[in-house]
Chimera marker file (.cmm) of the C-alpha trace (Angstrom):
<marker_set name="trace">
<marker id="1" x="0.000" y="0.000" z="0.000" r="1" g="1" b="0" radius="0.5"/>
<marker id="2" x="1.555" y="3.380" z="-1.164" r="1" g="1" b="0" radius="0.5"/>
<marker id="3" x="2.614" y="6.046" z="1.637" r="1" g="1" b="0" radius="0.5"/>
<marker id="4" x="-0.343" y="8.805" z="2.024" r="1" g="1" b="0" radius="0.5"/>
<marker id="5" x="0.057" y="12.416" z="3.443" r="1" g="1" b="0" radius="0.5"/>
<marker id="6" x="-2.405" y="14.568" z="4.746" r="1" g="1" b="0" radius="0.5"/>
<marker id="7" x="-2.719" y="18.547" z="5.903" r="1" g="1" b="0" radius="0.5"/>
<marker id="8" x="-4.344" y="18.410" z="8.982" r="1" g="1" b="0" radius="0.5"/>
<marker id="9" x="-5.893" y="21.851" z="9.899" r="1" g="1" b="0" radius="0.5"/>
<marker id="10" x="-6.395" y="23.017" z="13.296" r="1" g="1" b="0" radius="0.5"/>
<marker id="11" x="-8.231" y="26.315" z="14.731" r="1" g="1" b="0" radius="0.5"/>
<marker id="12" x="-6.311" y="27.735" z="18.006" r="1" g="1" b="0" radius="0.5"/>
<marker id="13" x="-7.539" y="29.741" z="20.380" r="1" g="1" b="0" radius="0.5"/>
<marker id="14" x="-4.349" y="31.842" z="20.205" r="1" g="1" b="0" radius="0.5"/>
<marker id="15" x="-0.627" y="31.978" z="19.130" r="1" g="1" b="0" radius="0.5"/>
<marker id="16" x="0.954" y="30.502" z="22.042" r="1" g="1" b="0" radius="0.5"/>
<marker id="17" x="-1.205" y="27.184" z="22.038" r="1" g="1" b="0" radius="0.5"/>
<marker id="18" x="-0.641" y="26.467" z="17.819" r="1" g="1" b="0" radius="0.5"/>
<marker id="19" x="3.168" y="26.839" z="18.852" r="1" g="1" b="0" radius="0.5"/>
<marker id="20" x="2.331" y="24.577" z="21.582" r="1" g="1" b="0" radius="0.5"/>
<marker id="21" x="0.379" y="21.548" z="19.257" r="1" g="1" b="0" radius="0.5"/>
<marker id="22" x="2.868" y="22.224" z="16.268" r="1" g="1" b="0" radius="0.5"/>
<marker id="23" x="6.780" y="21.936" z="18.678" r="1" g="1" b="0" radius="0.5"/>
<marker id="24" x="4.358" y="18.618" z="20.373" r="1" g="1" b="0" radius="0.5"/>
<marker id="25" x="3.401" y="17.117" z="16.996" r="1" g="1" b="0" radius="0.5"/>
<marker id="26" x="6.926" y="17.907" z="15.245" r="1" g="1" b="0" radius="0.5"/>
<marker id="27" x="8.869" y="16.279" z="18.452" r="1" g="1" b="0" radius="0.5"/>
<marker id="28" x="7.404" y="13.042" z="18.797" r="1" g="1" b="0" radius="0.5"/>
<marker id="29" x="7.661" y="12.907" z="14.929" r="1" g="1" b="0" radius="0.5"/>
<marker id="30" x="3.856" y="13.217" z="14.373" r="1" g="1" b="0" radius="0.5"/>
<marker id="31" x="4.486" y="15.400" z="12.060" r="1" g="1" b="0" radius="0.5"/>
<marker id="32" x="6.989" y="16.950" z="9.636" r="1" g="1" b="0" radius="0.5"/>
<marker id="33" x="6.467" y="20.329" z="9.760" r="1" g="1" b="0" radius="0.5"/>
<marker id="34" x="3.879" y="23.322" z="10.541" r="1" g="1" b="0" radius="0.5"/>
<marker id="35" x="2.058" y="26.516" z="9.345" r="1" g="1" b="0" radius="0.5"/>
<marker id="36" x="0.960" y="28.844" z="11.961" r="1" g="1" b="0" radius="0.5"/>
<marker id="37" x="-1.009" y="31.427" z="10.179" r="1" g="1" b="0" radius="0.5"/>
<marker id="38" x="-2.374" y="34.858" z="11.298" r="1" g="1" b="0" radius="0.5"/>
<marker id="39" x="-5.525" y="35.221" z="13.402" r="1" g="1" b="0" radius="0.5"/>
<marker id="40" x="-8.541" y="34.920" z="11.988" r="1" g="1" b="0" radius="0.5"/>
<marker id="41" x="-12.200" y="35.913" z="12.901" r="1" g="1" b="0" radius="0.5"/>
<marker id="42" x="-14.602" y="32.908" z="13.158" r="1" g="1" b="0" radius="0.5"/>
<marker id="43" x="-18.176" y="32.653" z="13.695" r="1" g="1" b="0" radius="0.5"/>
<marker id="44" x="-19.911" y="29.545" z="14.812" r="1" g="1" b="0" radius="0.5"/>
<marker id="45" x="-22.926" y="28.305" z="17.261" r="1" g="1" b="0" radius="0.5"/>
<marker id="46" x="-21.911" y="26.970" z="20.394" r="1" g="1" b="0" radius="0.5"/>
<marker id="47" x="-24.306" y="25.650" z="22.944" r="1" g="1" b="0" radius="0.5"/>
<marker id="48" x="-27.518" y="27.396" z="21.280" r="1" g="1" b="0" radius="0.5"/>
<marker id="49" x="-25.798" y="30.497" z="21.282" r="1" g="1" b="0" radius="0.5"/>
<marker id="50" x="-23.925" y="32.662" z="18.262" r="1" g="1" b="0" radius="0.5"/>
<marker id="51" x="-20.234" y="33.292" z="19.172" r="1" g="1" b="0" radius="0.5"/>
<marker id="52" x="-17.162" y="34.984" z="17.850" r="1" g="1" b="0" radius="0.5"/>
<marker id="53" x="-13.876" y="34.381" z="18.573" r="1" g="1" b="0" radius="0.5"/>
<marker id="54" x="-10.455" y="35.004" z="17.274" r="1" g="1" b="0" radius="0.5"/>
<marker id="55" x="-8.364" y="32.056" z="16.239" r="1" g="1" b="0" radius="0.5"/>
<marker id="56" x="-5.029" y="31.342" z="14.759" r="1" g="1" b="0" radius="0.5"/>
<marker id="57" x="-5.088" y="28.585" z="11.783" r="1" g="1" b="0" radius="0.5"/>
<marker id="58" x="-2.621" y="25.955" z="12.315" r="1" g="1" b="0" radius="0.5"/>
<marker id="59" x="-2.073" y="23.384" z="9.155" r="1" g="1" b="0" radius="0.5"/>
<marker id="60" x="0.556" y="20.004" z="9.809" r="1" g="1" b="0" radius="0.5"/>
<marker id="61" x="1.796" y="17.992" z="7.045" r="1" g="1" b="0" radius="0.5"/>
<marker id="62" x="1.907" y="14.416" z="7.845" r="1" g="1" b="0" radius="0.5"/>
<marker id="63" x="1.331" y="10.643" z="7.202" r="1" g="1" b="0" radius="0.5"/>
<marker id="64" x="-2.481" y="9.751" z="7.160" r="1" g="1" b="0" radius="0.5"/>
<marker id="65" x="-1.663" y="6.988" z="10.003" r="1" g="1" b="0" radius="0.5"/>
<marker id="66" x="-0.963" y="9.452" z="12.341" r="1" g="1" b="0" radius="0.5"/>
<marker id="67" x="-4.260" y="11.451" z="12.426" r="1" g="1" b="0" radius="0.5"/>
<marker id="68" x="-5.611" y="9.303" z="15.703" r="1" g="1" b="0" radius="0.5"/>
<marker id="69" x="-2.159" y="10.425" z="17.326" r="1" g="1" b="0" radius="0.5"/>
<marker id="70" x="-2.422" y="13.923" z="16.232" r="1" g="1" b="0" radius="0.5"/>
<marker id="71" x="-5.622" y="14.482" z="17.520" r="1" g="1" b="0" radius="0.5"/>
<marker id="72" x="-4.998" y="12.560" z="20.361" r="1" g="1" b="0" radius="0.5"/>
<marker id="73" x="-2.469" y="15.231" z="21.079" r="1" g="1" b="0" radius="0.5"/>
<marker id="74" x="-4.224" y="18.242" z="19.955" r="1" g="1" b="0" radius="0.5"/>
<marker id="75" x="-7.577" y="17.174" z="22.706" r="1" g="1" b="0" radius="0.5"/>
<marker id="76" x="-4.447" y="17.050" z="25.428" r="1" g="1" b="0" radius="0.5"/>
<marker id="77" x="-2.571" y="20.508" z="24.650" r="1" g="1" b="0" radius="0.5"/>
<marker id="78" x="-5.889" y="22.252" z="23.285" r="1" g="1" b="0" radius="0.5"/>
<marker id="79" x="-8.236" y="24.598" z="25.435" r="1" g="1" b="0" radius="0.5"/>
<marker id="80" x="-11.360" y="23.767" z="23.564" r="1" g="1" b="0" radius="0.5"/>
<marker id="81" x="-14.197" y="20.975" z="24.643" r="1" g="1" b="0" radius="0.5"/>
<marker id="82" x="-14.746" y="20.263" z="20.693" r="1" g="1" b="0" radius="0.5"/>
<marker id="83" x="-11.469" y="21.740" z="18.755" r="1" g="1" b="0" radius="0.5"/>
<marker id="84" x="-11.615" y="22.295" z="15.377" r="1" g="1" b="0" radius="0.5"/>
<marker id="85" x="-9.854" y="18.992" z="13.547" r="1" g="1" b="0" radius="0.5"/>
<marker id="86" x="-9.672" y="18.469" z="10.041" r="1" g="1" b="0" radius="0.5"/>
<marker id="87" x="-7.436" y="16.224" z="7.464" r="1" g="1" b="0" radius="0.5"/>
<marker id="88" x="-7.092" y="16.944" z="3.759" r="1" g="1" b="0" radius="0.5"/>
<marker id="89" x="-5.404" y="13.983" z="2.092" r="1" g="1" b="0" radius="0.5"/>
<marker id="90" x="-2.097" y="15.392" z="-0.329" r="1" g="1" b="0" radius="0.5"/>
<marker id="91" x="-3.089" y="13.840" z="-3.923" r="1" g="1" b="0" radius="0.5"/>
<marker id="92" x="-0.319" y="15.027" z="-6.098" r="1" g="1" b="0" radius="0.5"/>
<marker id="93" x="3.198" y="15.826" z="-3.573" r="1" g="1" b="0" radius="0.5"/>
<marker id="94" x="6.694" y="16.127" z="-5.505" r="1" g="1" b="0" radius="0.5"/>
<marker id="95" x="8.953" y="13.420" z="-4.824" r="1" g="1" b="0" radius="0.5"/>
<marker id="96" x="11.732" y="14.960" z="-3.085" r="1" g="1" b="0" radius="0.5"/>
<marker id="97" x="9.678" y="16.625" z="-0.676" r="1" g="1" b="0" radius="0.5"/>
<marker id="98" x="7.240" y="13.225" z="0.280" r="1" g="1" b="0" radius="0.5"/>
<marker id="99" x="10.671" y="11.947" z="0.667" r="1" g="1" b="0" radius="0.5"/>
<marker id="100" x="11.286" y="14.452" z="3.155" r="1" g="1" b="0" radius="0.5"/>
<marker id="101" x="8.176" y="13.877" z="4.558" r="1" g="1" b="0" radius="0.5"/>
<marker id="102" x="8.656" y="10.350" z="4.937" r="1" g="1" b="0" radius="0.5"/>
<marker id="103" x="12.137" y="10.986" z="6.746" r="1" g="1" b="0" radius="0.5"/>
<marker id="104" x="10.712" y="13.503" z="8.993" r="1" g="1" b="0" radius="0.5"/>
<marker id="105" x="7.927" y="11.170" z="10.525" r="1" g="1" b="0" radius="0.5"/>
<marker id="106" x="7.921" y="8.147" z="12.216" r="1" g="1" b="0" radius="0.5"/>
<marker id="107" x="7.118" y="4.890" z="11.421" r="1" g="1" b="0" radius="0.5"/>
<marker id="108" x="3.286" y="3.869" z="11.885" r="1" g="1" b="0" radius="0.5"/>
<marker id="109" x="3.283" y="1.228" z="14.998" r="1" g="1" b="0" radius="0.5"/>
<link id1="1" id2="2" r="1" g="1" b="0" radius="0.2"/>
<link id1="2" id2="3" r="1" g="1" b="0" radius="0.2"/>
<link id1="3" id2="4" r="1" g="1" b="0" radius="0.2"/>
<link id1="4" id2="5" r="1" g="1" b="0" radius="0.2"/>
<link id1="5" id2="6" r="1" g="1" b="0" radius="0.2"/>
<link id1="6" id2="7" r="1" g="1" b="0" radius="0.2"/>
<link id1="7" id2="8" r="1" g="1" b="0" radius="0.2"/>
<link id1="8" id2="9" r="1" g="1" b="0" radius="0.2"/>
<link id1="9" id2="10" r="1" g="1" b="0" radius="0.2"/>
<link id1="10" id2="11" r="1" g="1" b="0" radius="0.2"/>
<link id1="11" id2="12" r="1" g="1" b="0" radius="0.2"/>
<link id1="12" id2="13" r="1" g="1" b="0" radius="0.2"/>
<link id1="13" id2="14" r="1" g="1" b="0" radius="0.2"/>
<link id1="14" id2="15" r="1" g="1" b="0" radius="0.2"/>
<link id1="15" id2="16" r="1" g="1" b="0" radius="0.2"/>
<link id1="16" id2="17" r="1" g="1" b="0" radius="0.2"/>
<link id1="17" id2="18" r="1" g="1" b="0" radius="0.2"/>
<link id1="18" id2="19" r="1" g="1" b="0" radius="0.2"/>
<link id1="19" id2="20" r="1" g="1" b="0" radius="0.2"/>
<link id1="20" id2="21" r="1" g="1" b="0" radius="0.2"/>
<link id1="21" id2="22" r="1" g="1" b="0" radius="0.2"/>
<link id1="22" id2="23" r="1" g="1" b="0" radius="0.2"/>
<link id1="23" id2="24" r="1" g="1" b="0" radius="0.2"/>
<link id1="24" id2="25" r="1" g="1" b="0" radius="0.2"/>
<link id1="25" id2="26" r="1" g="1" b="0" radius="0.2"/>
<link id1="26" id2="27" r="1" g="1" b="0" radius="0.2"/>
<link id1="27" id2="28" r="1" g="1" b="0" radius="0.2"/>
<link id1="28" id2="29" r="1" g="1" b="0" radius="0.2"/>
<link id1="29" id2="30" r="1" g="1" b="0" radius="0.2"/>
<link id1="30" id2="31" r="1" g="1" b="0" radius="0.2"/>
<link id1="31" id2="32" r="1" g="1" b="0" radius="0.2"/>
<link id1="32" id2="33" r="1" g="1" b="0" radius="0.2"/>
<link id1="33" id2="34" r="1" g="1" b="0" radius="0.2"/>
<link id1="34" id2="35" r="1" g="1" b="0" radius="0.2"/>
<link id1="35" id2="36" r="1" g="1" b="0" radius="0.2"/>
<link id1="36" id2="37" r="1" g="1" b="0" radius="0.2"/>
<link id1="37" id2="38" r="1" g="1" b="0" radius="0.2"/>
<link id1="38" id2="39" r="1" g="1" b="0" radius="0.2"/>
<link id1="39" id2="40" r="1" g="1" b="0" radius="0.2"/>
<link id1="40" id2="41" r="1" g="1" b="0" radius="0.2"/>
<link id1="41" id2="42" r="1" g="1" b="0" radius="0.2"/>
<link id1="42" id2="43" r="1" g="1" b="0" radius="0.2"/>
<link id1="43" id2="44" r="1" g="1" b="0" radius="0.2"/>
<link id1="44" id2="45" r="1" g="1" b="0" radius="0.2"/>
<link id1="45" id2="46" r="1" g="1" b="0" radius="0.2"/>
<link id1="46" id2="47" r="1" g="1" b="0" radius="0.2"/>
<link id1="47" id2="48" r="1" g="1" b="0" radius="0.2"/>
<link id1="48" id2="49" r="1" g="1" b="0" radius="0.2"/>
<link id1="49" id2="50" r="1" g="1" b="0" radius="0.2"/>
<link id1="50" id2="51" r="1" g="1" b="0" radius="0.2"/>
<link id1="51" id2="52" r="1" g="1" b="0" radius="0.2"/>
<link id1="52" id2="53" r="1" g="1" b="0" radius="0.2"/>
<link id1="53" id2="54" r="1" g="1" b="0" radius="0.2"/>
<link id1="54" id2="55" r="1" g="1" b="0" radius="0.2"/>
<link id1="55" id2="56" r="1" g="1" b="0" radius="0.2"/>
<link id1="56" id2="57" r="1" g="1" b="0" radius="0.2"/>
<link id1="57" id2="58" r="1" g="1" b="0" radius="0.2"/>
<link id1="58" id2="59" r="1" g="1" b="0" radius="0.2"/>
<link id1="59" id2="60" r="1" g="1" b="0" radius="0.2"/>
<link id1="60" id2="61" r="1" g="1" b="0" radius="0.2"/>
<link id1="61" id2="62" r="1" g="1" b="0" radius="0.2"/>
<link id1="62" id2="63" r="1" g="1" b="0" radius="0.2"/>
<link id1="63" id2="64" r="1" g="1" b="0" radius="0.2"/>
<link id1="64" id2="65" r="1" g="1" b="0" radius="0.2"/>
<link id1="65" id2="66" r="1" g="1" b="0" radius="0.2"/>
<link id1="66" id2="67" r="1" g="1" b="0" radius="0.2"/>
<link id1="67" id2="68" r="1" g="1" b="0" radius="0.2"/>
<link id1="68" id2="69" r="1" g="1" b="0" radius="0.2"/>
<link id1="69" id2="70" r="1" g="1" b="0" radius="0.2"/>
<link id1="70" id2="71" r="1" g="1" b="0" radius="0.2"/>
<link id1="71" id2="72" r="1" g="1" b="0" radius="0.2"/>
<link id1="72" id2="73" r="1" g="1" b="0" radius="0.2"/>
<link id1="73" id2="74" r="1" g="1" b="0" radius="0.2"/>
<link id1="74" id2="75" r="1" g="1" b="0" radius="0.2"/>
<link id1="75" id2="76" r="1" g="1" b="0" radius="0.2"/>
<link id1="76" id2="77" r="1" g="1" b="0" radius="0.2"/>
<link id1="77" id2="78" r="1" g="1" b="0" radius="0.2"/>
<link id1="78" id2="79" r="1" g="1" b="0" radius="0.2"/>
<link id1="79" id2="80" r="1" g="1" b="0" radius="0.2"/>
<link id1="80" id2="81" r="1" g="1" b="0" radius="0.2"/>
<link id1="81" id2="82" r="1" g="1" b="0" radius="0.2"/>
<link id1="82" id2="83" r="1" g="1" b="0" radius="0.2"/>
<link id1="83" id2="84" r="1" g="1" b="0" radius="0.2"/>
<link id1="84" id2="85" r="1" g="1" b="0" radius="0.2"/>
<link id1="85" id2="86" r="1" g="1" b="0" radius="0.2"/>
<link id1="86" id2="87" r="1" g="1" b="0" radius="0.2"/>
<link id1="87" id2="88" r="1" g="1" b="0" radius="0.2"/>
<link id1="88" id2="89" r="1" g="1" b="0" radius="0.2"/>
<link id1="89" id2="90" r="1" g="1" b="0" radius="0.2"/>
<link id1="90" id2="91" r="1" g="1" b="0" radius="0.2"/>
<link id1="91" id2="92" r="1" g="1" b="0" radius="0.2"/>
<link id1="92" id2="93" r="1" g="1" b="0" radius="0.2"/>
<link id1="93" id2="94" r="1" g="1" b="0" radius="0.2"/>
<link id1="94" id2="95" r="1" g="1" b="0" radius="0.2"/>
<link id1="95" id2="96" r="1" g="1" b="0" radius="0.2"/>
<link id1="96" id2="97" r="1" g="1" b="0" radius="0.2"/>
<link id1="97" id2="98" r="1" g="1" b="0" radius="0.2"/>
<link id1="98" id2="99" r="1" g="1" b="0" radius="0.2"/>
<link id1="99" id2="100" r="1" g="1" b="0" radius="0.2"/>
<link id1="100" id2="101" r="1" g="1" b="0" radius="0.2"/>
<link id1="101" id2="102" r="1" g="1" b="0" radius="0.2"/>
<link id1="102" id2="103" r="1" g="1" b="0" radius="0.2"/>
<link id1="103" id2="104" r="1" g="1" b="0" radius="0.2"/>
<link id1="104" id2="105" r="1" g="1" b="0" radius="0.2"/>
<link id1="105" id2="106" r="1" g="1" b="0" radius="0.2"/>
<link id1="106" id2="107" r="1" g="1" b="0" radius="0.2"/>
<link id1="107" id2="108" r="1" g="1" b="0" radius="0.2"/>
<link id1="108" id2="109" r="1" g="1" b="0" radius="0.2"/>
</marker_set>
Protein backbone atom coordinates (compact mmCIF):
# COMPACT_ATOMS: atom_id res chain seq x y z
CA UNK A 1 0.00 0.00 0.00
CA UNK A 2 1.56 3.38 -1.16
CA UNK A 3 2.61 6.05 1.64
CA UNK A 4 -0.34 8.80 2.02
CA UNK A 5 0.06 12.42 3.44
CA UNK A 6 -2.41 14.57 4.75
CA UNK A 7 -2.72 18.55 5.90
CA UNK A 8 -4.34 18.41 8.98
CA UNK A 9 -5.89 21.85 9.90
CA UNK A 10 -6.39 23.02 13.30
CA UNK A 11 -8.23 26.32 14.73
CA UNK A 12 -6.31 27.74 18.01
CA UNK A 13 -7.54 29.74 20.38
CA UNK A 14 -4.35 31.84 20.20
CA UNK A 15 -0.63 31.98 19.13
CA UNK A 16 0.95 30.50 22.04
CA UNK A 17 -1.20 27.18 22.04
CA UNK A 18 -0.64 26.47 17.82
CA UNK A 19 3.17 26.84 18.85
CA UNK A 20 2.33 24.58 21.58
CA UNK A 21 0.38 21.55 19.26
CA UNK A 22 2.87 22.22 16.27
CA UNK A 23 6.78 21.94 18.68
CA UNK A 24 4.36 18.62 20.37
CA UNK A 25 3.40 17.12 17.00
CA UNK A 26 6.93 17.91 15.24
CA UNK A 27 8.87 16.28 18.45
CA UNK A 28 7.40 13.04 18.80
CA UNK A 29 7.66 12.91 14.93
CA UNK A 30 3.86 13.22 14.37
CA UNK A 31 4.49 15.40 12.06
CA UNK A 32 6.99 16.95 9.64
CA UNK A 33 6.47 20.33 9.76
CA UNK A 34 3.88 23.32 10.54
CA UNK A 35 2.06 26.52 9.35
CA UNK A 36 0.96 28.84 11.96
CA UNK A 37 -1.01 31.43 10.18
CA UNK A 38 -2.37 34.86 11.30
CA UNK A 39 -5.52 35.22 13.40
CA UNK A 40 -8.54 34.92 11.99
CA UNK A 41 -12.20 35.91 12.90
CA UNK A 42 -14.60 32.91 13.16
CA UNK A 43 -18.18 32.65 13.70
CA UNK A 44 -19.91 29.54 14.81
CA UNK A 45 -22.93 28.30 17.26
CA UNK A 46 -21.91 26.97 20.39
CA UNK A 47 -24.31 25.65 22.94
CA UNK A 48 -27.52 27.40 21.28
CA UNK A 49 -25.80 30.50 21.28
CA UNK A 50 -23.92 32.66 18.26
CA UNK A 51 -20.23 33.29 19.17
CA UNK A 52 -17.16 34.98 17.85
CA UNK A 53 -13.88 34.38 18.57
CA UNK A 54 -10.45 35.00 17.27
CA UNK A 55 -8.36 32.06 16.24
CA UNK A 56 -5.03 31.34 14.76
CA UNK A 57 -5.09 28.59 11.78
CA UNK A 58 -2.62 25.96 12.31
CA UNK A 59 -2.07 23.38 9.15
CA UNK A 60 0.56 20.00 9.81
CA UNK A 61 1.80 17.99 7.04
CA UNK A 62 1.91 14.42 7.85
CA UNK A 63 1.33 10.64 7.20
CA UNK A 64 -2.48 9.75 7.16
CA UNK A 65 -1.66 6.99 10.00
CA UNK A 66 -0.96 9.45 12.34
CA UNK A 67 -4.26 11.45 12.43
CA UNK A 68 -5.61 9.30 15.70
CA UNK A 69 -2.16 10.42 17.33
CA UNK A 70 -2.42 13.92 16.23
CA UNK A 71 -5.62 14.48 17.52
CA UNK A 72 -5.00 12.56 20.36
CA UNK A 73 -2.47 15.23 21.08
CA UNK A 74 -4.22 18.24 19.96
CA UNK A 75 -7.58 17.17 22.71
CA UNK A 76 -4.45 17.05 25.43
CA UNK A 77 -2.57 20.51 24.65
CA UNK A 78 -5.89 22.25 23.28
CA UNK A 79 -8.24 24.60 25.44
CA UNK A 80 -11.36 23.77 23.56
CA UNK A 81 -14.20 20.98 24.64
CA UNK A 82 -14.75 20.26 20.69
CA UNK A 83 -11.47 21.74 18.76
CA UNK A 84 -11.62 22.29 15.38
CA UNK A 85 -9.85 18.99 13.55
CA UNK A 86 -9.67 18.47 10.04
CA UNK A 87 -7.44 16.22 7.46
CA UNK A 88 -7.09 16.94 3.76
CA UNK A 89 -5.40 13.98 2.09
CA UNK A 90 -2.10 15.39 -0.33
CA UNK A 91 -3.09 13.84 -3.92
CA UNK A 92 -0.32 15.03 -6.10
CA UNK A 93 3.20 15.83 -3.57
CA UNK A 94 6.69 16.13 -5.50
CA UNK A 95 8.95 13.42 -4.82
CA UNK A 96 11.73 14.96 -3.09
CA UNK A 97 9.68 16.63 -0.68
CA UNK A 98 7.24 13.23 0.28
CA UNK A 99 10.67 11.95 0.67
CA UNK A 100 11.29 14.45 3.16
CA UNK A 101 8.18 13.88 4.56
CA UNK A 102 8.66 10.35 4.94
CA UNK A 103 12.14 10.99 6.75
CA UNK A 104 10.71 13.50 8.99
CA UNK A 105 7.93 11.17 10.52
CA UNK A 106 7.92 8.15 12.22
CA UNK A 107 7.12 4.89 11.42
CA UNK A 108 3.29 3.87 11.89
CA UNK A 109 3.28 1.23 15.00
Amino acid sequence: MPLRFIDIWVNCPDQKTAEKIADACIAEKLAACANIFPPIASRYRWKGAIETATEVPLLLKTRSEHFEAVCEAVRTLHSYEVPFITATEISQVDQAYADWLRAETKEPA
